[in-house]
C-alpha positions as a printed Julia matrix, in Angstrom:
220×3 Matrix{Float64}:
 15.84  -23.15  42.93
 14.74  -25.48  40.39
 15.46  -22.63  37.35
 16.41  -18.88  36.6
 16.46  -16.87  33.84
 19.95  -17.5   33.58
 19.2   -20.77  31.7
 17.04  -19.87  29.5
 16.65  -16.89  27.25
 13.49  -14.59  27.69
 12.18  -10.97  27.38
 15.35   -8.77  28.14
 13.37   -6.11  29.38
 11.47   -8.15  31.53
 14.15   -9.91  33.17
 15.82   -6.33  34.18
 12.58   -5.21  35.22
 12.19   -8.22  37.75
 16.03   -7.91  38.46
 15.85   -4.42  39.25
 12.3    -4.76  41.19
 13.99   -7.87  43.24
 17.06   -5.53  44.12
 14.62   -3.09  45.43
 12.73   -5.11  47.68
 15.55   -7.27  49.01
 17.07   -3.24  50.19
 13.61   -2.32  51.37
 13.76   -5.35  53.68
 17.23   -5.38  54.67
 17.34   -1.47  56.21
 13.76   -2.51  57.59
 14.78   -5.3   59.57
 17.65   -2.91  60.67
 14.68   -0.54  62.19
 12.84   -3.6   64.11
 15.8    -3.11  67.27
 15.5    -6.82  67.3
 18.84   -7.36  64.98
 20.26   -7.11  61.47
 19.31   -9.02  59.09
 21.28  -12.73  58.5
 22.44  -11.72  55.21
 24.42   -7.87  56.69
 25.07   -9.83  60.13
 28.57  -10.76  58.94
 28.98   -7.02  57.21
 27.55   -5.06  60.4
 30.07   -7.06  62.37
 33.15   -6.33  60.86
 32.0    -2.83  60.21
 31.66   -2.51  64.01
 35.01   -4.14  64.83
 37.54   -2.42  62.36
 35.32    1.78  62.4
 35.01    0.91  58.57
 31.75    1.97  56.58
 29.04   -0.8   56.27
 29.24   -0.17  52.92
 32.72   -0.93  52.62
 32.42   -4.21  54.58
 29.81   -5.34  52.6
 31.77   -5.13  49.63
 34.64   -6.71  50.61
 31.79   -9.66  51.98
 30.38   -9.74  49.19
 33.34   -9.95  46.75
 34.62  -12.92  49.27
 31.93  -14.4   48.43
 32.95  -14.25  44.35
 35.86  -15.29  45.15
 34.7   -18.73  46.63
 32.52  -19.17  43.78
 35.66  -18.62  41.53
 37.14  -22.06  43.27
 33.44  -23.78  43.08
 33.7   -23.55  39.37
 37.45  -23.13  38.69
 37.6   -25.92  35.71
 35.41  -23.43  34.18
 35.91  -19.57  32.84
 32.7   -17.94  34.38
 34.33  -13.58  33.84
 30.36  -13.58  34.54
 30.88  -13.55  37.91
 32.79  -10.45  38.56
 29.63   -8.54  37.58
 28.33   -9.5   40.58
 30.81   -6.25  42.46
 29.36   -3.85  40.91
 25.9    -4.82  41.32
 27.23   -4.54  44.72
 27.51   -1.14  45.16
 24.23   -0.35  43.07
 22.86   -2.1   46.43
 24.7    -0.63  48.16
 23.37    2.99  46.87
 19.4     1.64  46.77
 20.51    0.67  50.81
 21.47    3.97  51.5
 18.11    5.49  49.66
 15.96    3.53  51.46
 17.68    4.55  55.33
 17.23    8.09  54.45
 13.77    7.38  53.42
 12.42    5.53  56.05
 12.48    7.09  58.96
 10.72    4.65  61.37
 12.13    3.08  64.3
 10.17   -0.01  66.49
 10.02    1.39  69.99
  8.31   -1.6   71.46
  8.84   -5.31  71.28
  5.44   -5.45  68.98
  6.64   -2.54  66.74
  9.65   -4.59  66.11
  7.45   -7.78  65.82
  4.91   -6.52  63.29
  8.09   -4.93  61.08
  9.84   -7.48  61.34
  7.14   -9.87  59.63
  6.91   -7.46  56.64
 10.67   -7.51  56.44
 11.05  -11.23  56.06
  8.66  -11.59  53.26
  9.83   -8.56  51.3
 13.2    -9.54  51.66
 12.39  -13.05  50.29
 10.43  -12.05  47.39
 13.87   -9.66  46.65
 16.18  -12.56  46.38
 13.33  -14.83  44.58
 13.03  -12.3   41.62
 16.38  -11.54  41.41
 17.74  -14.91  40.86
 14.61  -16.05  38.42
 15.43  -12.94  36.27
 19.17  -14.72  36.26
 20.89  -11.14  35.29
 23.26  -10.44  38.56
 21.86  -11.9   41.8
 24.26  -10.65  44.58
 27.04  -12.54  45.48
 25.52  -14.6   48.78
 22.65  -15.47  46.59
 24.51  -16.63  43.79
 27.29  -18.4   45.95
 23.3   -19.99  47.9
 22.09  -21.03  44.19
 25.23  -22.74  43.26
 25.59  -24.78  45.96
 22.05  -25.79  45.69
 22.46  -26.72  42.24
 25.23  -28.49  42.99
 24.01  -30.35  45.98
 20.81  -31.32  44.2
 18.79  -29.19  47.3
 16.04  -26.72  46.73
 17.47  -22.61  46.71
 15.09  -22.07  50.52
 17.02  -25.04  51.76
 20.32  -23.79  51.11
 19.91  -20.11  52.13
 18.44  -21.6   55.56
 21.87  -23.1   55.56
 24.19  -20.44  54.7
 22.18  -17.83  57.11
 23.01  -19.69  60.11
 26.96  -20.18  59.02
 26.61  -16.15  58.25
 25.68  -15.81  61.76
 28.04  -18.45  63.73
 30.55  -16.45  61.78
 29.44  -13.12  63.1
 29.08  -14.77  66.46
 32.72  -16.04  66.49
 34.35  -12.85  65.16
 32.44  -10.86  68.21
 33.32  -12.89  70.79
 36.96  -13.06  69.34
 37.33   -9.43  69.37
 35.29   -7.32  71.13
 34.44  -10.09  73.93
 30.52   -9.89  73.17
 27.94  -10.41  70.46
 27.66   -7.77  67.53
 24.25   -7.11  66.0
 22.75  -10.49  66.17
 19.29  -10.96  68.4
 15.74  -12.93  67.81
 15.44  -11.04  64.38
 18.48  -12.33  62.87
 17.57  -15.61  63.6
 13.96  -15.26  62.71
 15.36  -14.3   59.38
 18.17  -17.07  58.81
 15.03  -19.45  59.56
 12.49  -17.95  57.8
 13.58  -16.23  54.61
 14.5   -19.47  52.9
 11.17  -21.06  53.92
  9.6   -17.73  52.63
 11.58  -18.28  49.15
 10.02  -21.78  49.43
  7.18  -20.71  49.25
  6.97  -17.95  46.29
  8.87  -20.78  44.11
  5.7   -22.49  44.61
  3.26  -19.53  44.03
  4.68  -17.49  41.66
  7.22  -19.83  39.09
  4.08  -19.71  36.34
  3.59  -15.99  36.87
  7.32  -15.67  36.27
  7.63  -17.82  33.61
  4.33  -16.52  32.08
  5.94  -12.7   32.63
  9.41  -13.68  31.08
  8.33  -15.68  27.72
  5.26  -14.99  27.19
């Protein structure tokens, strides 16, 4: 992603506004690509898996995902002192809460390939503007987003490029820890890969749309 919030200093209210709308809708599409019957979403696909394989809660999975996830950015940047980063758990289980909200809310369910289809292609897009606005407003982007933006920094590669990337190693994890031990595939179907492919193409393009509206939001 070419910048966030993080590196520059704006309106603080407006950046936890964004933050907190971007946690929102990246929940609102995660538990709605749960309800397309097609397959989690890339991002929960190594979560739902392990929650599956050991009886634990998906929320407790997650969290120990997600703080893996810290911990790997901990070695990216270990010549440096980022205590920054370990705000990022928390966060965690505020998403985890808005998760839960959001299940009990929506109680939809595709019963036909189209259903799933059609939901599906409002859950991609929601899901992408989520991560977009919570890493421009630079406050506490969850962990695989974070771990995504680094690397991208890092690697000189745009944000979409790199979450295309770490989707499909999310799910060839998932995959592998299936077959390994339960002998068959856990969760994943067309709608986890239609996410891993799509998302960071979606992200693509709302850097392009919407990085003036942001900016003009933020510091104006």
């Amino acid at each position: 992603m070419k910048e966030s919030i993080k590196d520059r200093k704006g309106n603080p209210w407006a950046r936890m506004g964004l933050y907190l709308a971007g946690l929102t809708l990246l929940a609102l599409g995660v538990v709605m690509n749960t309800k397309t019957n097609l397959g989690v979403s890339a991002i929960n696909s190594v979560p739902y898996a392990l929650s599956v394989l050991t009886g634990k809660s998906l929320g407790l999975t997650t969290i120990f995902v997600f703080s893996a996830y810290v911990g790997v950015q901990f070695l990216i940047r270990k010549e440096e002192k980022v205590p920054w980063l370990l705000l990022q758990v928390p966060f965690t289980l505020l998403f985890g809460q808005i998760v839960n909200l959001f299940n009990g809310l929506l109680q939809l369910e595709a019963r036909s390939l189209g259903a799933g289809l059609l939901l599906l292609g409002v859950a991609i897009p929601v899901s992408a503007l989520g991560i977009y606005l919570t890493i421009q407003a630079g406050i506490v982007p969850l962990s695989p987003d974070s771990l995504t933006d680094m690397l991208a920094k890092r690697q000189g590669k745009s944000f979409g490029f790199v979450k295309n990337i770490f989707d499909i190693l999310s799910i060839l994890l998932a995959v592998a820890l299936s077959l390994a031990f339960a002998g068959g595939i856990i969760g994943i179907g067309w709608g986890t890969l239609a996410s891993a492919l799509l998302i960071g193409r979606v992200i693509v393009l709302f850097e392009k749309a919407l990085q003036g509206h942001v900016a003009k939001l933020l510091y104006s």
